[in-house]
C-alpha positions as a LaTeX table, in Angstrom:
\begin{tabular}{lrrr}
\hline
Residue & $x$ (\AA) & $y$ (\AA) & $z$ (\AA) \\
\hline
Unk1 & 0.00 & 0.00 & 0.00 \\
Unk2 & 1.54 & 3.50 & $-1.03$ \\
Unk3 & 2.53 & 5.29 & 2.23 \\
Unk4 & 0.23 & 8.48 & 1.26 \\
Unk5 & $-2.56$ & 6.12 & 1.08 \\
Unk6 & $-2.29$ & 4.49 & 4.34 \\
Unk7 & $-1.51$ & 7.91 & 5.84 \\
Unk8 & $-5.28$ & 9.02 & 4.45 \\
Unk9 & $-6.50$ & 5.60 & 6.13 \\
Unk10 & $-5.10$ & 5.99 & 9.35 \\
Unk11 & $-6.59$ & 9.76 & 9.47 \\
Unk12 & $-10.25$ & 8.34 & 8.27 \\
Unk13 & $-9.99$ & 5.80 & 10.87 \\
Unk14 & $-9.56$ & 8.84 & 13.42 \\
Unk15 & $-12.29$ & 10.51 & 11.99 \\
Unk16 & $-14.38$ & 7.89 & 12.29 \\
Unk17 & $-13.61$ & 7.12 & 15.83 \\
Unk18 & $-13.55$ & 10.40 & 17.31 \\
Unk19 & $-16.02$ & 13.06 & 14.61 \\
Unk20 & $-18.54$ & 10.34 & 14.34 \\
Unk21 & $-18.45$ & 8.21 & 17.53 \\
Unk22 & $-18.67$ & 4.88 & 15.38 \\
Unk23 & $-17.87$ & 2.00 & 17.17 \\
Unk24 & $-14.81$ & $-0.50$ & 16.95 \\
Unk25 & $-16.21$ & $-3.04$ & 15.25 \\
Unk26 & $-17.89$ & $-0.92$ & 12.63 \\
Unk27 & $-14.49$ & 0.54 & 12.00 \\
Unk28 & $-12.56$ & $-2.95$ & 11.56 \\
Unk29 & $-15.60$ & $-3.64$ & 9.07 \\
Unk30 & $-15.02$ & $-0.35$ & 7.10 \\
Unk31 & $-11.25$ & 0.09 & 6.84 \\
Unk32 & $-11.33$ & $-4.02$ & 6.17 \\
Unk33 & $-13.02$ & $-2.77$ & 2.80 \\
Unk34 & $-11.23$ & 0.56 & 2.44 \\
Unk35 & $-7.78$ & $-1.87$ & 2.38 \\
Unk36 & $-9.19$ & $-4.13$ & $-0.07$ \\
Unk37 & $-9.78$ & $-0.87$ & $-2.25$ \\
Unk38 & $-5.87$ & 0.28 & $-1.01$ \\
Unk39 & $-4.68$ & $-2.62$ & $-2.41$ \\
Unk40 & $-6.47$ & $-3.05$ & $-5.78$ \\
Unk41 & $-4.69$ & 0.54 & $-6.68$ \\
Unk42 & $-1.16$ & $-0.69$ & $-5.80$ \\
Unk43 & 1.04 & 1.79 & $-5.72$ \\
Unk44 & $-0.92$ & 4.50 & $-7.39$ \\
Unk45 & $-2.03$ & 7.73 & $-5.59$ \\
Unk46 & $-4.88$ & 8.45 & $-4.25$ \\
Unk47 & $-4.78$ & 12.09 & $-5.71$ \\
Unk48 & $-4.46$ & 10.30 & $-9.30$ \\
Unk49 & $-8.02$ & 8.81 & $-8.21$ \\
Unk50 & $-10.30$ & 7.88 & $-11.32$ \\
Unk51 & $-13.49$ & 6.33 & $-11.93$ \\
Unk52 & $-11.53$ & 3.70 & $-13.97$ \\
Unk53 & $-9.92$ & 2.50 & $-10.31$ \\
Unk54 & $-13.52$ & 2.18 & $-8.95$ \\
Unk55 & $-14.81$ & 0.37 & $-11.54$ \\
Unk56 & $-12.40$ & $-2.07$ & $-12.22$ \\
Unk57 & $-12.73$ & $-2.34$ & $-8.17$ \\
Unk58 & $-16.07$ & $-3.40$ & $-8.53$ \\
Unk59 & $-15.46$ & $-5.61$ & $-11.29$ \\
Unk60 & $-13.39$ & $-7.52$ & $-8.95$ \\
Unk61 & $-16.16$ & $-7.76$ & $-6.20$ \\
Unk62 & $-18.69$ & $-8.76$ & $-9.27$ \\
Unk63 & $-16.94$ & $-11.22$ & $-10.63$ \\
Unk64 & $-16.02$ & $-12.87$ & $-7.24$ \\
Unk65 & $-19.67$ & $-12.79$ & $-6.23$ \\
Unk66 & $-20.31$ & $-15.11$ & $-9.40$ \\
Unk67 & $-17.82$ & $-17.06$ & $-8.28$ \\
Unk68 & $-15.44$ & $-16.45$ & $-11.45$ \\
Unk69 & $-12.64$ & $-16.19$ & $-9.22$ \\
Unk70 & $-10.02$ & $-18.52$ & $-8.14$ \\
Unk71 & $-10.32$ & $-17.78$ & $-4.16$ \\
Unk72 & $-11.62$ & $-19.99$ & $-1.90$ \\
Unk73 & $-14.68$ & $-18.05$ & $-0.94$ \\
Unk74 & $-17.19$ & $-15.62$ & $-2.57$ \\
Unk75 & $-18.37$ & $-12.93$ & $-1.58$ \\
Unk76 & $-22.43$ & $-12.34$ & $-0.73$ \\
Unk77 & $-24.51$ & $-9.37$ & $-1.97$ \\
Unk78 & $-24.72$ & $-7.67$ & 1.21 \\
Unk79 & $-21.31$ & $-8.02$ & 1.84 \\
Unk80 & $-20.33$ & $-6.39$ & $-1.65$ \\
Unk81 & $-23.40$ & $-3.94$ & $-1.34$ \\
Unk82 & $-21.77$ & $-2.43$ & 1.85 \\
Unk83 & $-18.02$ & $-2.72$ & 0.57 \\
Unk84 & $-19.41$ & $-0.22$ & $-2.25$ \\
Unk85 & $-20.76$ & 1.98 & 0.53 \\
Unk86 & $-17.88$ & 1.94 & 2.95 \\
Unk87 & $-15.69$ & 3.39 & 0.02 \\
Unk88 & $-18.22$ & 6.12 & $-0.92$ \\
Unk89 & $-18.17$ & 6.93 & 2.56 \\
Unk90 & $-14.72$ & 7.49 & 2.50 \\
Unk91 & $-14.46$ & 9.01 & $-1.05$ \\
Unk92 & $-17.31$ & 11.68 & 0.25 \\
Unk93 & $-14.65$ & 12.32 & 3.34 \\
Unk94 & $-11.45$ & 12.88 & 1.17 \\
Unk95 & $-12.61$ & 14.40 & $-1.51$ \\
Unk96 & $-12.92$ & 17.38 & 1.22 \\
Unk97 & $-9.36$ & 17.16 & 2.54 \\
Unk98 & $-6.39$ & 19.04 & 1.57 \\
Unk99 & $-5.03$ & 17.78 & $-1.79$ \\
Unk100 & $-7.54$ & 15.76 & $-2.71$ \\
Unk101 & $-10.22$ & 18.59 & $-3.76$ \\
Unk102 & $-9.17$ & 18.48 & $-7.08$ \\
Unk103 & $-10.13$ & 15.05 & $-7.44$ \\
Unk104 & $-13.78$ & 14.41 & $-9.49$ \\
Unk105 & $-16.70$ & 15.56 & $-7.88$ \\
Unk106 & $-18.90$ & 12.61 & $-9.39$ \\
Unk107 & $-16.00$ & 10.11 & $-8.38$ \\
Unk108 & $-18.74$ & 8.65 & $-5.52$ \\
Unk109 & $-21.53$ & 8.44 & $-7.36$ \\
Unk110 & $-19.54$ & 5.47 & $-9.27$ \\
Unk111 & $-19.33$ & 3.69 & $-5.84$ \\
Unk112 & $-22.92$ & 2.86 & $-6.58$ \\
Unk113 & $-23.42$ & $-1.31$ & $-6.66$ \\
Unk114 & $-25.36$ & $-3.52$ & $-9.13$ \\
Unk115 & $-29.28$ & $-3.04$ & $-8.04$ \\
Unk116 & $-29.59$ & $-6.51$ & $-8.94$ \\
Unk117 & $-27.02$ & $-6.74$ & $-6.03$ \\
Unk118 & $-28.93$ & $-4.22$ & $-3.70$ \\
Unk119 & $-31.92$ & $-5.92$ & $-4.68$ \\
Unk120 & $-30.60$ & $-9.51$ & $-3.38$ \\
Unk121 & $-29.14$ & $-7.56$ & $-0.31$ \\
Unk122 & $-32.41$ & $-5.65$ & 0.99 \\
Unk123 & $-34.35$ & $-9.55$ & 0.74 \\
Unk124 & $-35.57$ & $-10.20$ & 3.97 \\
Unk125 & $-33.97$ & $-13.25$ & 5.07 \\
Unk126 & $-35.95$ & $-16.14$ & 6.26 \\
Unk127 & $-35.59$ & $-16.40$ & 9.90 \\
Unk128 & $-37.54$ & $-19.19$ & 12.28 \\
Unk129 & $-39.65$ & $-17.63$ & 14.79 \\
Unk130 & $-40.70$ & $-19.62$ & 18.18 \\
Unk131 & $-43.78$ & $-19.85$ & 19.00 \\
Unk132 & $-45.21$ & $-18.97$ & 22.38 \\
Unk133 & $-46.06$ & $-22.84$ & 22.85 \\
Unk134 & $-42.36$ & $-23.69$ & 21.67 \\
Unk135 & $-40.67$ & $-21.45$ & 24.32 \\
Unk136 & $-43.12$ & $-22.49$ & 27.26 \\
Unk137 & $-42.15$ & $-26.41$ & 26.06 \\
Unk138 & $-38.77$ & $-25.19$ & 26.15 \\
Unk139 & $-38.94$ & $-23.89$ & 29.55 \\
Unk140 & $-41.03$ & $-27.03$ & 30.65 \\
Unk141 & $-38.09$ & $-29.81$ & 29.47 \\
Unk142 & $-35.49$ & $-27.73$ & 31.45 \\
Unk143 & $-33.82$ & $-28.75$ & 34.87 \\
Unk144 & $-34.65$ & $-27.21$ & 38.15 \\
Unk145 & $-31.69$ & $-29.18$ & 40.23 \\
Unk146 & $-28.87$ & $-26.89$ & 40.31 \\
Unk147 & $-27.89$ & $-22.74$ & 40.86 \\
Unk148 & $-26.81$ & $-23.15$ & 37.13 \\
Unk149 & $-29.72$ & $-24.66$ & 36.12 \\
Unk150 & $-32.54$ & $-22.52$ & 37.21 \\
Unk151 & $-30.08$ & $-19.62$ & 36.18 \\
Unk152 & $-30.36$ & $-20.90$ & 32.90 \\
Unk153 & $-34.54$ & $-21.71$ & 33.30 \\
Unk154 & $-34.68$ & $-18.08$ & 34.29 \\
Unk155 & $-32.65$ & $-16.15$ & 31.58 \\
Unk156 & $-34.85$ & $-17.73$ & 28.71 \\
Unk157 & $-37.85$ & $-16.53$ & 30.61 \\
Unk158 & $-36.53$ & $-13.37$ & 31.00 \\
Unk159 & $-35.78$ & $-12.60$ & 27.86 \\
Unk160 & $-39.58$ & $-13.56$ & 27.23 \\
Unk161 & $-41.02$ & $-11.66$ & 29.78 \\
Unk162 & $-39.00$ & $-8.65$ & 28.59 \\
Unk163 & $-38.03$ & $-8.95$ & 24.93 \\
Unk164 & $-34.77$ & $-7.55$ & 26.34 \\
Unk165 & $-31.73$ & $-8.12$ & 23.72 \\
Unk166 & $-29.10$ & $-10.68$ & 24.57 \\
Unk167 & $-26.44$ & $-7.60$ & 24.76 \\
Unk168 & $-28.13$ & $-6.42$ & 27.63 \\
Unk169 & $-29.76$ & $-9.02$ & 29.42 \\
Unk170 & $-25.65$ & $-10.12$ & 29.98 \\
Unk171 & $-24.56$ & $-6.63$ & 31.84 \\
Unk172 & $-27.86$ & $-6.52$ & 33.97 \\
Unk173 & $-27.72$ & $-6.07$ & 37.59 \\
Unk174 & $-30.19$ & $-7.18$ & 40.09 \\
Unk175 & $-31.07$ & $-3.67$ & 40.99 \\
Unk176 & $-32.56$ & $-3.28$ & 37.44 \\
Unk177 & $-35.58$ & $-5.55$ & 38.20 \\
Unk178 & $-38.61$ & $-4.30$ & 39.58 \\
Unk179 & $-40.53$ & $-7.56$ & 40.71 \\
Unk180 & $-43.18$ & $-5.84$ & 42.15 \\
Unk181 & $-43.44$ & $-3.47$ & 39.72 \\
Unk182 & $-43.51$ & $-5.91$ & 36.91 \\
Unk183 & $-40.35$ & $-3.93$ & 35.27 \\
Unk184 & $-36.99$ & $-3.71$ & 34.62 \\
Unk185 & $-34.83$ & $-0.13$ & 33.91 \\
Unk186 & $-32.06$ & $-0.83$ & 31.14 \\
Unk187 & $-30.21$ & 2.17 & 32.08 \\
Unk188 & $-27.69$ & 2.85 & 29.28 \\
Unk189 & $-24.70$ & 4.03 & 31.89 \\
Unk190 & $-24.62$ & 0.25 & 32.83 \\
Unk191 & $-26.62$ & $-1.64$ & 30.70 \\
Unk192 & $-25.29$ & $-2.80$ & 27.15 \\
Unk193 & $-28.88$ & $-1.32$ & 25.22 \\
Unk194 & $-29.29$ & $-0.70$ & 21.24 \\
Unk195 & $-27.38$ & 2.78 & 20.88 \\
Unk196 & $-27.16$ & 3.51 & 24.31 \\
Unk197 & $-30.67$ & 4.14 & 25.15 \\
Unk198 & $-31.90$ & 4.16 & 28.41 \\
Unk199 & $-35.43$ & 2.01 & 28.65 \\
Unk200 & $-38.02$ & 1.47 & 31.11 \\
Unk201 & $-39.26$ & $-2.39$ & 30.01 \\
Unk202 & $-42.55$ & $-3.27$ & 31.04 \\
Unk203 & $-42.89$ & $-7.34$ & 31.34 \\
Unk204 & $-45.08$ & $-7.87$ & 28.81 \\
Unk205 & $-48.44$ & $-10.11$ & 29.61 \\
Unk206 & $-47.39$ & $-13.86$ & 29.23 \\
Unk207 & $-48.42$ & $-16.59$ & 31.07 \\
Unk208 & $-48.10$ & $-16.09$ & 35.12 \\
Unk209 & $-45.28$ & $-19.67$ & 35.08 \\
Unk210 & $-43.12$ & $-17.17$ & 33.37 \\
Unk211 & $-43.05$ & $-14.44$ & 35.11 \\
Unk212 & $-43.25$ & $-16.63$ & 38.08 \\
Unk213 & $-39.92$ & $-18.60$ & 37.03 \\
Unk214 & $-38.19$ & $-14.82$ & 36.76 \\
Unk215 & $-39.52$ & $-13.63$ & 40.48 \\
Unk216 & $-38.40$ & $-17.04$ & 42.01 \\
Unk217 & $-35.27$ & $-16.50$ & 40.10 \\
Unk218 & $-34.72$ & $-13.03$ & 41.96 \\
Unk219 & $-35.53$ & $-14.08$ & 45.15 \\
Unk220 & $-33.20$ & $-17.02$ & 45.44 \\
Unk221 & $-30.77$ & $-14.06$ & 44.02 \\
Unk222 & $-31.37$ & $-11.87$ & 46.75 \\
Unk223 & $-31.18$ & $-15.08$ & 49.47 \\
Unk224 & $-28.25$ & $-15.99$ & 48.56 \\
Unk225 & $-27.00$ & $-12.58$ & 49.89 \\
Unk226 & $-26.43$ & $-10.92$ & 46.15 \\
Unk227 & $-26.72$ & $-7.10$ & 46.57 \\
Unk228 & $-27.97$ & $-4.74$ & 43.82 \\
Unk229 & $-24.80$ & $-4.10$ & 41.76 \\
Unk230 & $-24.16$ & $-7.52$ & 41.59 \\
Unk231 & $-24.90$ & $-9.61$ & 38.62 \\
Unk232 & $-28.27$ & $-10.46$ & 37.72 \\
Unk233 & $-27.13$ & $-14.02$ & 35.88 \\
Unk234 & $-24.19$ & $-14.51$ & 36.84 \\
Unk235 & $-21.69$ & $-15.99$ & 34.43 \\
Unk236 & $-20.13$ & $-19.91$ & 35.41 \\
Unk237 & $-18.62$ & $-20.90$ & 37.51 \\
Unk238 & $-19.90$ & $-17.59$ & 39.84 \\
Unk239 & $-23.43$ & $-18.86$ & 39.34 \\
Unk240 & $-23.02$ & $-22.11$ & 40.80 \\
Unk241 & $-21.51$ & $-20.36$ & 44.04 \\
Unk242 & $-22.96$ & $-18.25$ & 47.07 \\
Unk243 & $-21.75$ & $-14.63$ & 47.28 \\
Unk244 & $-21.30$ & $-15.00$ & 50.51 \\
Unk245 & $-18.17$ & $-17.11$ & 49.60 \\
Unk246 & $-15.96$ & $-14.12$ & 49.61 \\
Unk247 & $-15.72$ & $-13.85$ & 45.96 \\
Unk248 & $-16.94$ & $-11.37$ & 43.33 \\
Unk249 & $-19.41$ & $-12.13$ & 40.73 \\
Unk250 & $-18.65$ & $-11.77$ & 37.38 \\
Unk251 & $-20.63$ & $-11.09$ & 34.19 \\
Unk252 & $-20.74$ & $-12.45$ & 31.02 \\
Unk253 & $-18.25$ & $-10.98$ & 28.72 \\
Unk254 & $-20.20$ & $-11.79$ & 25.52 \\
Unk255 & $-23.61$ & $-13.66$ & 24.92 \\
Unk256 & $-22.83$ & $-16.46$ & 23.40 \\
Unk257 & $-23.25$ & $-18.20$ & 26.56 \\
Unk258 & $-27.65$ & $-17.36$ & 26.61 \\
Unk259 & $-27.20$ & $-18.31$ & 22.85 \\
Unk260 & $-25.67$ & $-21.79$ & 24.35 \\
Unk261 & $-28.40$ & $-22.27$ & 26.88 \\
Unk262 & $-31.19$ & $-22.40$ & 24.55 \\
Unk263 & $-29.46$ & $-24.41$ & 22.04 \\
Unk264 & $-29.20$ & $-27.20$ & 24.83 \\
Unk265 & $-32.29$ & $-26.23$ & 26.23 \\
Unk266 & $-34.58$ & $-26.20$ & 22.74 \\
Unk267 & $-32.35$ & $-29.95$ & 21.96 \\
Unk268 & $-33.34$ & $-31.76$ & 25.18 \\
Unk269 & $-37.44$ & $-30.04$ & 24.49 \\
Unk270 & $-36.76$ & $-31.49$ & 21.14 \\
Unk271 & $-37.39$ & $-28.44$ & 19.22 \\
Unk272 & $-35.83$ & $-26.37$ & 16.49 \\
Unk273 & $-33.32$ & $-24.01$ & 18.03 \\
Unk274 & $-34.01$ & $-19.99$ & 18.01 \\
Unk275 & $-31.94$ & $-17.25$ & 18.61 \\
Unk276 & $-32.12$ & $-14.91$ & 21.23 \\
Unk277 & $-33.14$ & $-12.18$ & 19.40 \\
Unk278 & $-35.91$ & $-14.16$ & 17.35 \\
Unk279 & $-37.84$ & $-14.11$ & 21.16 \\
Unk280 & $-38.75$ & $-10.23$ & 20.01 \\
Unk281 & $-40.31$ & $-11.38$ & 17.14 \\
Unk282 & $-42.71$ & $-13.65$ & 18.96 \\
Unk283 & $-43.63$ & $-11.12$ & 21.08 \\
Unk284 & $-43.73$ & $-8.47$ & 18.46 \\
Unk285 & $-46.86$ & $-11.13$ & 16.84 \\
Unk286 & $-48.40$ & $-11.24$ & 20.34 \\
Unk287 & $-48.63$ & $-7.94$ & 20.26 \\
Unk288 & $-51.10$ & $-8.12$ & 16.95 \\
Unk289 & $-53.31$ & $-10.06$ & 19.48 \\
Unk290 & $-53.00$ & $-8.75$ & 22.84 \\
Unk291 & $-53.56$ & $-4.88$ & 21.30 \\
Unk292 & $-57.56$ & $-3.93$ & 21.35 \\
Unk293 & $-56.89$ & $-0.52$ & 20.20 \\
Unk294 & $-53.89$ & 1.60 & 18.11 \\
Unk295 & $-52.84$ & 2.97 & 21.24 \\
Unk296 & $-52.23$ & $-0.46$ & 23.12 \\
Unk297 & $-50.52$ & $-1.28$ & 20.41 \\
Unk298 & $-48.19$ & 1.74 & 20.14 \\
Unk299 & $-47.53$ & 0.48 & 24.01 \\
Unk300 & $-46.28$ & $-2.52$ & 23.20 \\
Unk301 & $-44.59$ & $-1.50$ & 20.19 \\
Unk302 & $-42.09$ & 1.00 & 22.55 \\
Unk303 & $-42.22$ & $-1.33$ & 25.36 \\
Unk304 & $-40.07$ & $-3.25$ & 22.72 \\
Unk305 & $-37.85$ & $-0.08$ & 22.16 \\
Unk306 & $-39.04$ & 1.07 & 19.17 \\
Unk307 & $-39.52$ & 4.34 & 18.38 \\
Unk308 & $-41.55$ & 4.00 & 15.73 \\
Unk309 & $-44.41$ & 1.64 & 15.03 \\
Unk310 & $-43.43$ & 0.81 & 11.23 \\
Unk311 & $-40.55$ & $-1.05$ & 13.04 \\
Unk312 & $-42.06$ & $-3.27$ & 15.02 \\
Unk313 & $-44.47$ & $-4.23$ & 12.50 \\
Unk314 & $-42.07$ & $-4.70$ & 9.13 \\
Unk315 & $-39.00$ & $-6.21$ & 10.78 \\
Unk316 & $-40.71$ & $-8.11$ & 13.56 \\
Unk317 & $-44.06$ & $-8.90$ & 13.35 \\
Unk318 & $-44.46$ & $-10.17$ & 10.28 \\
Unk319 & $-46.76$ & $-13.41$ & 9.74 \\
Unk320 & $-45.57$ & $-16.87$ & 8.74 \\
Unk321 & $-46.91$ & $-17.85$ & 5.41 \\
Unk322 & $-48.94$ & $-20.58$ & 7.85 \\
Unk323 & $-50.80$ & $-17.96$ & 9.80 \\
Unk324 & $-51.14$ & $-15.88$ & 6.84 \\
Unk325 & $-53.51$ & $-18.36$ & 4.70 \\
Unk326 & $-55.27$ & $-19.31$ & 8.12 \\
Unk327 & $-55.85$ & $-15.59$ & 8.56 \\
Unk328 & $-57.64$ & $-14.56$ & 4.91 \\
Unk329 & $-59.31$ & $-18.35$ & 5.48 \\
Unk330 & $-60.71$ & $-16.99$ & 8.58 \\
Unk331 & $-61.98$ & $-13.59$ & 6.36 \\
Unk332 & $-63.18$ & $-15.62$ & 3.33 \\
Unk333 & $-65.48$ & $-17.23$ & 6.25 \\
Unk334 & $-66.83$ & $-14.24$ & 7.54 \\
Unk335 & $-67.65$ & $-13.28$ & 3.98 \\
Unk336 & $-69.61$ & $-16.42$ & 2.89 \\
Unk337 & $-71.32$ & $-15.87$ & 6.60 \\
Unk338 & $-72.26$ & $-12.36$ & 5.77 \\
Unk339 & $-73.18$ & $-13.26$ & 2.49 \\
Unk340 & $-75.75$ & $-15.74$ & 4.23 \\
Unk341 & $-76.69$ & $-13.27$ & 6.99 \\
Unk342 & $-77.81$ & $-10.54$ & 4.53 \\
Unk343 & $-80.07$ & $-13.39$ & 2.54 \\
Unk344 & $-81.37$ & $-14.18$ & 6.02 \\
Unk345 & $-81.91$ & $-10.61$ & 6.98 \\
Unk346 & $-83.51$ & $-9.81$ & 3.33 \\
Unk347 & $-86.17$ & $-13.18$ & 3.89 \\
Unk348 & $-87.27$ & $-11.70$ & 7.37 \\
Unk349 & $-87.82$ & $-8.53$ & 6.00 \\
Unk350 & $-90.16$ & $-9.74$ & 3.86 \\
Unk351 & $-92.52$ & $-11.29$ & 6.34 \\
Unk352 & $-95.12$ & $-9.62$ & 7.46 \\
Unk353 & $-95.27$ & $-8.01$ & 11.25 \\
Unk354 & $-97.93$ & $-10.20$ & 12.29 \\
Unk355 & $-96.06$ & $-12.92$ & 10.96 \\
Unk356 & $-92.37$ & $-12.51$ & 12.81 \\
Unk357 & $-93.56$ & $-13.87$ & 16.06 \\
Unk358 & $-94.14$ & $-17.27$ & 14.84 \\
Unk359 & $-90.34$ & $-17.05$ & 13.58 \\
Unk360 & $-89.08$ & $-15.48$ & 16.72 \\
Unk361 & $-90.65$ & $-18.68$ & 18.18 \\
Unk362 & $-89.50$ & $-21.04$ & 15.68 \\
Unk363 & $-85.86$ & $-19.52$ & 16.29 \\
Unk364 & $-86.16$ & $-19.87$ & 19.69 \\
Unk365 & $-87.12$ & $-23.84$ & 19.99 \\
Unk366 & $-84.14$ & $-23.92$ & 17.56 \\
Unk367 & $-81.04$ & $-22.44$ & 20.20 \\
Unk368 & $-83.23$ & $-24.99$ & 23.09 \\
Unk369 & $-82.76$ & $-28.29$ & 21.10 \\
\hline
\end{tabular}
């Protein structure tokens, strides 16, 4: 890589890290694909930039996504989709630096992928979604016995109960729950939330076992002589220990561990396993059922942390192609009843006054046999 180049790298990265406040994992991503770019233009400048360098770039990611490469892997749509946008990105940030002005204003627009690409990239994926009867069966087939096992009975519970992410439910302290309340505070000082948002989580209206599995949970917590900072699941071996043995708790560093649980947990119930995060989306199709009016459901829809409605409903709540034909089945019913009502409405109008009493009658000897 010329030594200019990397120079301009290294001062992006800075940029990125301390003008825009993006994380460190979304700035490995982006200067992985900025050094791809780097490379493909060998030693050449980037002040001799040219559209000819950007399309011969993407060229390169083309081809390997049809696999007309020689490498040992290809590379997916979204993957080249947000490679093209990571350099425009940074092509939108040089162009504005010091010796670089001069290079083509339209230079980013040529960043622009394949929509066939951007097309494949925006498809939903399909993703399997529990359903309230799998998680309760879950629940049901796990062990009581042990610290660690009711630990592990209560975190898939409480991730029910609370739609709470995986990311936080791991740096959650026992002071966060409100048992009696029926709520838990994910404040964003301690708590690991989506973009540092502070919420106030209502448990959301599942059976009573659940929430009853998360209260004993809390109590046996608070027995045991944990304190309010401490850990509210404890990572191993700390959850298979008092706190009164003179040791400190410790959290979970990542949560792959709750991702372990109910993997074991969903292959002992027998069941198809389900992320974490795939719990929302359960809830997120309760919600279509527990709401009786647009304002219940706006509840429900920010008790999940979103912001707006459109969210909950087109990235979470959408139906299974099952419950989508037994829904318009159910409506094509209603219409052939209707269309039978208004035939039986349209005959009794036609009888005369005197007349309706014998059918009142006649309709009423019909409900008694």
């Amino acid at each position: 890589m010329h030594g200019p180049t990397a120079w301009m790298l290294y001062l992006y990265q800075t940029n990125m890290k301390e003008a825009r406040g993006l994380n460190a994992k979304t700035i490995s991503a982006r200067m992985r694909h900025l050094g791809q770019f780097a490379t493909s233009l060998g030693d050449k400048e980037l002040t001799r930039l040219t559209q000819d360098d950007i399309i011969n770039f993407k060229k390169g990611l083309n081809a390997t996504d049809h696999g007309e490469t020689t490498g040992d892997r290809t590379l997916a749509a979204p993957t080249i989709v947000q490679t093209c946008h990571d350099l425009k990105t940074f092509l939108e940030w040089l162009t504005k630096q010091s010796g670089y002005r001069s290079l083509q204003r339209d230079l980013c627009d040529y960043c622009t992928p394949p929509r066939r690409l951007t097309a494949i990239a925006h498809t939903p994926k399909t993703k399997h979604v529990p359903s309230a009867a799998d998680i309760v069966s879950t629940l049901a087939a796990m062990p009581q016995t042990t610290l660690q096992d009711r630990r592990d009975r209560a975190v898939i519970a409480f991730l029910f109960l609370t739609g709470i992410r995986d990311g936080a439910l791991i740096s959650l302290r026992l002071k966060h729950v409100d048992v009696v309340g029926r709520r838990v505070l994910q404040d964003a000082r301690e708590v690991k939330t989506k973009f540092s948002k502070t919420m106030r989580t209502t448990w959301f209206p599942v059976e009573n076992d659940i929430s009853a599995i998360v209260t004993r949970w809390v109590e046996e917590r608070h027995t045991s002589g944990a304190e309010g900072d401490d850990p509210l699941f404890p990572r191993t071996p700390s959850a298979v220990r008092s706190p009164r043995a003179n040791h400190k708790e410790e959290f979970w560093r990542t949560a792959a561990p709750v991702r372990e649980i109910i993997r074991k947990a969903t292959c002992a119930a027998g069941l198809p396993y389900f992320r974490p995060h795939s719990i929302r989306a359960t809830l997120a199709r309760m919600c279509l059922t527990w709401a009786q009016s647009p304002e219940e459901l706006k509840a429900l829809s920010q008790n999940l942390g979103h912001e707006d409605m459109a969210t909950t409903m087109e990235h979470y709540a959408t139906l299974g192609e099952g419950r989508q034909r037994q829904l318009i089945n159910g409506i094509w019913e209603r219409v052939e009843f209707r269309d039978t009502d208004r035939e039986l409405t349209d005959l009794i109008n036609r009888v005369s006054p005197a007349d309706r009493g014998v059918l009142k009658a006649m309709a009423q000897a019909l409900l008694k046999s």
